[in-house]
N, CA, C and O of each residue as an XYZ file, in Angstrom:
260
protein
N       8.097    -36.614     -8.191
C       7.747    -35.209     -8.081
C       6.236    -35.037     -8.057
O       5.658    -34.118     -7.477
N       5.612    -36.087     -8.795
C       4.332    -35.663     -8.527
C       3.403    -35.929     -7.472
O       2.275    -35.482     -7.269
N       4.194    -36.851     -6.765
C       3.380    -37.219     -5.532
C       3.244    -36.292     -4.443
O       2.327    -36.463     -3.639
N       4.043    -35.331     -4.318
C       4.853    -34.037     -3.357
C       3.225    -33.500     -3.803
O       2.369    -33.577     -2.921
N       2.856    -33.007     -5.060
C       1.479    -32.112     -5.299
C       0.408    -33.214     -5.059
O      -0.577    -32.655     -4.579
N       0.246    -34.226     -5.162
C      -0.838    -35.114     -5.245
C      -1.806    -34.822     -3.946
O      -1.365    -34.362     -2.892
N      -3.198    -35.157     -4.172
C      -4.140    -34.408     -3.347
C      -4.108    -35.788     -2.225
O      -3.546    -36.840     -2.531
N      -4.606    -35.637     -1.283
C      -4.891    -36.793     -0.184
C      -6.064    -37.371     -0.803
O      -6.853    -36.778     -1.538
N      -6.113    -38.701     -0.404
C      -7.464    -39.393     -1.267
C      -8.783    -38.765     -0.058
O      -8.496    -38.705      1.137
N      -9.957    -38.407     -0.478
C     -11.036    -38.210      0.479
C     -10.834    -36.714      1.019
O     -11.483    -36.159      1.906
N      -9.482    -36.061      0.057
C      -9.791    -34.656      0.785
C     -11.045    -33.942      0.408
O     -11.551    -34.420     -0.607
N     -11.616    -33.059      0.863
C     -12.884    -32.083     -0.078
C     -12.521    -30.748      0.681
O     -12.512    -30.530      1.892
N     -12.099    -29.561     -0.828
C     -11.554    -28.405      0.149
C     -13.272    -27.580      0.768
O     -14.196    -27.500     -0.041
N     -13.371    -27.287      1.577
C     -14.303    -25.830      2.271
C     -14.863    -24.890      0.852
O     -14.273    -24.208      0.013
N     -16.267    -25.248      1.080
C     -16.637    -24.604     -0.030
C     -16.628    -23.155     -0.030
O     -16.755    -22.491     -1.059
N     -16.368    -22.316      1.966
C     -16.399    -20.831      1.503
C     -14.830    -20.842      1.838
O     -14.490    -19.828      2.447
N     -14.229    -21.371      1.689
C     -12.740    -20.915      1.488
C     -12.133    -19.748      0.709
O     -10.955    -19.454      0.913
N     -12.707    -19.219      0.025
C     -12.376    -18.007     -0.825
C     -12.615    -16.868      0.233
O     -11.904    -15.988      0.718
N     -14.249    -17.362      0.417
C     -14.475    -16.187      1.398
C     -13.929    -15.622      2.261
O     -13.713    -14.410      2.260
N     -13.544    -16.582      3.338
C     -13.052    -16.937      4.414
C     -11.624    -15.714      4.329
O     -11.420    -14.779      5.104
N     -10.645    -16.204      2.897
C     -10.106    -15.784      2.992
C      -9.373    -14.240      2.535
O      -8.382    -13.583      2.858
N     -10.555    -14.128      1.560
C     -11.253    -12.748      1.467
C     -11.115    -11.773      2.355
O     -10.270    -10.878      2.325
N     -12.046    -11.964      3.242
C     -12.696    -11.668      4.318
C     -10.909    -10.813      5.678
O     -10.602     -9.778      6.270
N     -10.414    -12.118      5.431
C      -9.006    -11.883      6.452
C      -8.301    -10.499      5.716
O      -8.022     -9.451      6.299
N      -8.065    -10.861      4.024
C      -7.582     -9.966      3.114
C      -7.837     -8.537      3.223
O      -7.022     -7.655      3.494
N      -9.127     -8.425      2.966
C     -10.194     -7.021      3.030
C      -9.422     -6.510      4.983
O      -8.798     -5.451      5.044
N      -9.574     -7.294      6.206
C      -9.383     -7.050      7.316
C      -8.169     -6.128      7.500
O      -8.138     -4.923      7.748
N      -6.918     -7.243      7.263
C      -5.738     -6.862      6.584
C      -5.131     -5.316      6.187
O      -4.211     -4.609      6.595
N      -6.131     -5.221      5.211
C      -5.914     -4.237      4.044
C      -6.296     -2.593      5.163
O      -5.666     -1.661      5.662
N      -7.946     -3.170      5.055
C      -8.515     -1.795      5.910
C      -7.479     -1.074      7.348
O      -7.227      0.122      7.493
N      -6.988     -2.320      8.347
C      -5.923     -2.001      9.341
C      -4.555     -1.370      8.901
O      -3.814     -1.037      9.825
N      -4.105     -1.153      7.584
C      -3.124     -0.357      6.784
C      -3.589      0.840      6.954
O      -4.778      1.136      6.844
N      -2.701      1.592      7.228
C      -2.748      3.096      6.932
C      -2.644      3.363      5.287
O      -1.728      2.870      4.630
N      -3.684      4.199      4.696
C      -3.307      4.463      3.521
C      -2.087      5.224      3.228
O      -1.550      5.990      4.028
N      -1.425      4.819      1.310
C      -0.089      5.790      1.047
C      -0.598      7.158      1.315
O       0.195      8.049      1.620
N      -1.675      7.345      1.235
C      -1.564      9.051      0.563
C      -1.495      9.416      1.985
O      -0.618     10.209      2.329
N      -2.557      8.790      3.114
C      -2.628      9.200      4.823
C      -0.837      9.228      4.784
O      -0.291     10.330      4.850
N      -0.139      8.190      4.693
C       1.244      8.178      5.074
C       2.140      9.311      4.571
O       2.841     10.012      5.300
N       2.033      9.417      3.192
C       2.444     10.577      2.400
C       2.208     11.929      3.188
O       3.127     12.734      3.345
N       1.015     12.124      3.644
C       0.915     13.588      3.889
C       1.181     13.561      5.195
O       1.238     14.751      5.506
N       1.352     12.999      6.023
C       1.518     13.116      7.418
C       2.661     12.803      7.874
O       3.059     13.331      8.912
N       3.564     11.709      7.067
C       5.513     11.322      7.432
C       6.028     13.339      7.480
O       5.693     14.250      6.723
N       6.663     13.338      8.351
C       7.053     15.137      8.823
C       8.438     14.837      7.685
O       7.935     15.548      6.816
N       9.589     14.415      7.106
C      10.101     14.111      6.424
C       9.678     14.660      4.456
O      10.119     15.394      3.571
N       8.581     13.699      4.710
C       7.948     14.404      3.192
C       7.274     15.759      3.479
O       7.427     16.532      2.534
N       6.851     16.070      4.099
C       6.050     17.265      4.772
C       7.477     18.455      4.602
O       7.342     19.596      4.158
N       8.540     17.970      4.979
C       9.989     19.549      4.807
C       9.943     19.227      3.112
O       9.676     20.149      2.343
N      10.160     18.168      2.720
C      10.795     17.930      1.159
C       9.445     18.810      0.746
O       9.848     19.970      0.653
N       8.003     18.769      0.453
C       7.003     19.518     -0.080
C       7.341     20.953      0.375
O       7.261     21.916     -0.388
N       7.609     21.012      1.279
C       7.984     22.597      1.676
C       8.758     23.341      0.952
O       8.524     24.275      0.186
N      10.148     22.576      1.437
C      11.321     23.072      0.482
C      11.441     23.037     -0.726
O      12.302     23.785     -1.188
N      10.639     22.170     -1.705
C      10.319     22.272     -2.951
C       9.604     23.574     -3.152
O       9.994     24.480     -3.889
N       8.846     23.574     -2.641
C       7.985     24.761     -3.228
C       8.313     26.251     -2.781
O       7.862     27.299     -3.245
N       8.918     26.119     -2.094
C       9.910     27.489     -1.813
C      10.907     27.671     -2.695
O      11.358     28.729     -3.136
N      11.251     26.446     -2.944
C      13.082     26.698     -3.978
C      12.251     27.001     -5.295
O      12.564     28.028     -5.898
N      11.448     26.390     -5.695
C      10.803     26.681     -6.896
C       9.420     28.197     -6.970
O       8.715     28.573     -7.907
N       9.520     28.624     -5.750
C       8.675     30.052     -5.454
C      10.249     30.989     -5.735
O      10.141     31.704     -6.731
N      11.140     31.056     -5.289
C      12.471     31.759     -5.219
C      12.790     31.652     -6.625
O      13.092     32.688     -7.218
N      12.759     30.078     -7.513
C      13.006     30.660     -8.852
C      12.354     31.080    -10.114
O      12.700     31.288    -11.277
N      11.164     31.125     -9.343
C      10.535     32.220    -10.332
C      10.748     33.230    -10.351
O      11.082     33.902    -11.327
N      10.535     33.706     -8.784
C      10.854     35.198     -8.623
C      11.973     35.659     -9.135
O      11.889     36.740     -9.719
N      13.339     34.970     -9.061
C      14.592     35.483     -9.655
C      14.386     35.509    -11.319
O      14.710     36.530    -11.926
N      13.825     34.329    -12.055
C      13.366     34.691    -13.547
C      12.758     35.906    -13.846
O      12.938     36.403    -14.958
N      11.790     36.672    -12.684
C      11.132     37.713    -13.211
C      11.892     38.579    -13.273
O      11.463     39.381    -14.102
N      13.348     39.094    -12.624
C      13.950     40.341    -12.661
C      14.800     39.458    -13.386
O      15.840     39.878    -13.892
């Protein structure tokens, strides 16, 4: 089992390897649409915010009389 992890003799990893892969990460990330962009713009959540706040405008109004 331990030979499966064992390193190659003479390997040496890339010293900006972090960066490197950083770099792809950050790329990645920024090409995502943000939740909240997604949140407010899916037309789906856009009726549910609606209709919430109407059903809950209607029961106030009925509490007041």
């Amino acid at each position: 089992m331990s030979e499966v992890y064992a390193m190659k003799k003479g390997y040496k990893p890339s010293t900006d390897f972090v960066t490197k892969v950083m770099e792809q990460v950050y790329a990645y990330e920024s090409s995502r649409p943000s939740f909240t962009g997604w949140l407010v713009t899916h037309p789906s959540i856009r009726y549910i915010l609606v209709g919430s706040g109407a059903l809950f405008g209607i029961l106030q109004t009925v509490s007041a009389f």
